[in-house]
N, C-alpha and C positions, 0 to 999 in steps of 0.2 A: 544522357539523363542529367538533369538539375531538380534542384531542392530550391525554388524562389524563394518561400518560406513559411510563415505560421502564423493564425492568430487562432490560438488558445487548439482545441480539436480539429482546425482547419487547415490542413497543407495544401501550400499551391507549389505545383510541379508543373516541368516540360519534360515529358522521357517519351520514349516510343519502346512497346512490347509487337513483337512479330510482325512488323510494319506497319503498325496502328499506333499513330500520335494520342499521347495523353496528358491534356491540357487542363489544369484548372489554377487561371492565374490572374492578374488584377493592371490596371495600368490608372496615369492619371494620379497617384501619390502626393498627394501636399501634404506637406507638416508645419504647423502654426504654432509659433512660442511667443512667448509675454511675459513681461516681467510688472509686480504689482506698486502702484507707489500711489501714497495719500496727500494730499494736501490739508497743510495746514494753514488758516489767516491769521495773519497777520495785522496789526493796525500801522498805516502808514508806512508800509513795503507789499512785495509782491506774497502771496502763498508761499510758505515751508513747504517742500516737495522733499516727502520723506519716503527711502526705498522699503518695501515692505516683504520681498521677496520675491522670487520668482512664479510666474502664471503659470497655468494649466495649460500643458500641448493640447492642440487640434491635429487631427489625422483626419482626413479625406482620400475615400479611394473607390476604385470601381473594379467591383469582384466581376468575372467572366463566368459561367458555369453553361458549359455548351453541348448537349448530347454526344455530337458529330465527335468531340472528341474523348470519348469513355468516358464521360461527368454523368452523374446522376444531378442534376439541376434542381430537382425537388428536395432532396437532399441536405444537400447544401443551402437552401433558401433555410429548409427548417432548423438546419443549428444555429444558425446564423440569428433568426429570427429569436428564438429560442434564448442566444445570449444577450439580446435585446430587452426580450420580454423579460427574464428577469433578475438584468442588470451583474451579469456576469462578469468579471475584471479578468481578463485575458493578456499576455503578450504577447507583443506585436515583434515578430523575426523577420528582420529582411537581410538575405545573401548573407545570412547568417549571423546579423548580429542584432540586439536587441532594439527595439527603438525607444528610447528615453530612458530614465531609472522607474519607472514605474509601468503598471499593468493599463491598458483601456478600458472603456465600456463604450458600447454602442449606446449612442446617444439618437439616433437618424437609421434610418433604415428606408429606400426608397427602389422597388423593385421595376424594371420594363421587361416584360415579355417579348422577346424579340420572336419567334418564333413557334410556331405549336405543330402538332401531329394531327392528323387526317381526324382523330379522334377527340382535338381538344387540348391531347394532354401537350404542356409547354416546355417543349425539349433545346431551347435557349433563353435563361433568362440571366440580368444585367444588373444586379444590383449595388446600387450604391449607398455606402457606408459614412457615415462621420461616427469618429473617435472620438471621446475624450480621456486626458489623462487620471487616472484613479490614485490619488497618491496620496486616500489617506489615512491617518496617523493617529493614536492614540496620545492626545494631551497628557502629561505630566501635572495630576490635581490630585492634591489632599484638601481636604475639610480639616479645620479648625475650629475648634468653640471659642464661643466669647468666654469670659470668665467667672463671671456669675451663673453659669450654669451649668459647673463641672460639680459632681455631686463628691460627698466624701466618701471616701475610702470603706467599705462594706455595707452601702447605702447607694449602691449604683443604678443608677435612672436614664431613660432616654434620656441623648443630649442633642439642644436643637441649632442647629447651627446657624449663621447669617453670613458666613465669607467660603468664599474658595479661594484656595491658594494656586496662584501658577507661576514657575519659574519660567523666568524669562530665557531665550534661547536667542542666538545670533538670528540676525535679520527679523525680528517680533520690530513691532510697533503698536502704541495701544488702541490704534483704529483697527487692526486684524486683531486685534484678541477681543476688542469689543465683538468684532462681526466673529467669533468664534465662539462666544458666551449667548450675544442678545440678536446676533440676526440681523445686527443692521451698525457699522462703525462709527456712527455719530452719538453711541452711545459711551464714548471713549473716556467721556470729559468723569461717568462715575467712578470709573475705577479709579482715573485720578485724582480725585477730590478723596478716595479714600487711601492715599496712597503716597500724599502732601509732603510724608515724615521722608519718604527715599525719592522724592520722586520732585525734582524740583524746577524740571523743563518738562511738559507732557512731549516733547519731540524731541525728547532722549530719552532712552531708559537702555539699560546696558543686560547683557546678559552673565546669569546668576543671581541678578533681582528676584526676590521671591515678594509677588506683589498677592493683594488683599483683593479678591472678585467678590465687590457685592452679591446678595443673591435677590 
């Protein structure tokens, strides 16, 4: 008997009970890693290629779920489907140890019927999975007020703010924390522009900077 291993409520085994093999396991495994880096122009040299941290793993695999060998196939499609549907962060154990630091989510879900019963019903089906890594993380932000609009002392009033603050952390660059504010990293150049006073290369900034995020 073996334990292949797990993703989230799903175990894949090889064992045999009373001479009936019981199989529910996966082949075909790729794992994809990336590491993230910006560029910055330059005038009259090449782009600043600045590291911005590490990329998100890809996982690629193909789940077996086979009657013939004591699998319920339906089964299995529906948990599976199920942590698809609604974006469930699961992890991934293979031969016992974790894969990555962080949990997946089914991103892909692609099912082939391999075979069906006199009745219809599909007593081997093949489905293949793409991963991705779920690895995320609560920002480190407080709000500040400007200062004309801290009220006095037993006269306390909304206070309306225009900045976020984020400390900087090793491997931050201000094209991920733009795309981590505005959605898009070539929003980079506001925060630096408000941020002129510490901030005197946009393609350096060190960590324990506590910089100014327009709002």
């Amino acid at each position: 008997m073996a334990n292949v291993g797990s993703f989230g409520d799903v175990d894949f085994y090889v064992r045999s009970d009373n001479g009936k093999n019981q199989i529910l396991s996966f082949h075909d495994l790729t794992r994809n890693s990336s590491a993230n880096f910006a560029e910055h122009e330059r005038n009259g040299g090449k782009p600043f290629l600045e590291y911005g941290g590490p990329g998100l793993d890809e996982v690629s695999l193909t789940v077996e779920a086979d009657a013939q060998y004591q699998v319920r196939p339906l089964e299995v499609q529906e948990k599976l489907h199920r942590y698809a549907e609604e974006g469930t962060p699961n992890t991934l154990v293979v031969g016992g140890r974790k894969i990555g630091n962080s949990p997946f989510v089914i991103t892909a879900i692609s099912d082939v019927y391999k075979r069906h019963h006199t009745d219809g019903r599909p007593i081997a089906i093949s489905m293949q999975l793409t991963l991705k890594e779920y690895a995320n993380q609560v920002a480190r932000i407080a709000t500040i007020p400007q200062a004309n609009h801290i009220a006095a002392p037993g006269n306390m009033v909304a206070v309306k703010t225009y900045y976020d603050t984020y400390i900087v952390v090793k491997g931050d660059c201000l094209w991920n924390i733009s795309k981590k504010y505005y959605g898009v990293g070539a929003q980079y150049t506001r925060i630096y522009n408000a941020n002129t006073d510490i901030i005197k290369n946009p393609s350096l900034i060190y960590p324990g900077q506590v910089l100014k995020i327009p709002k």
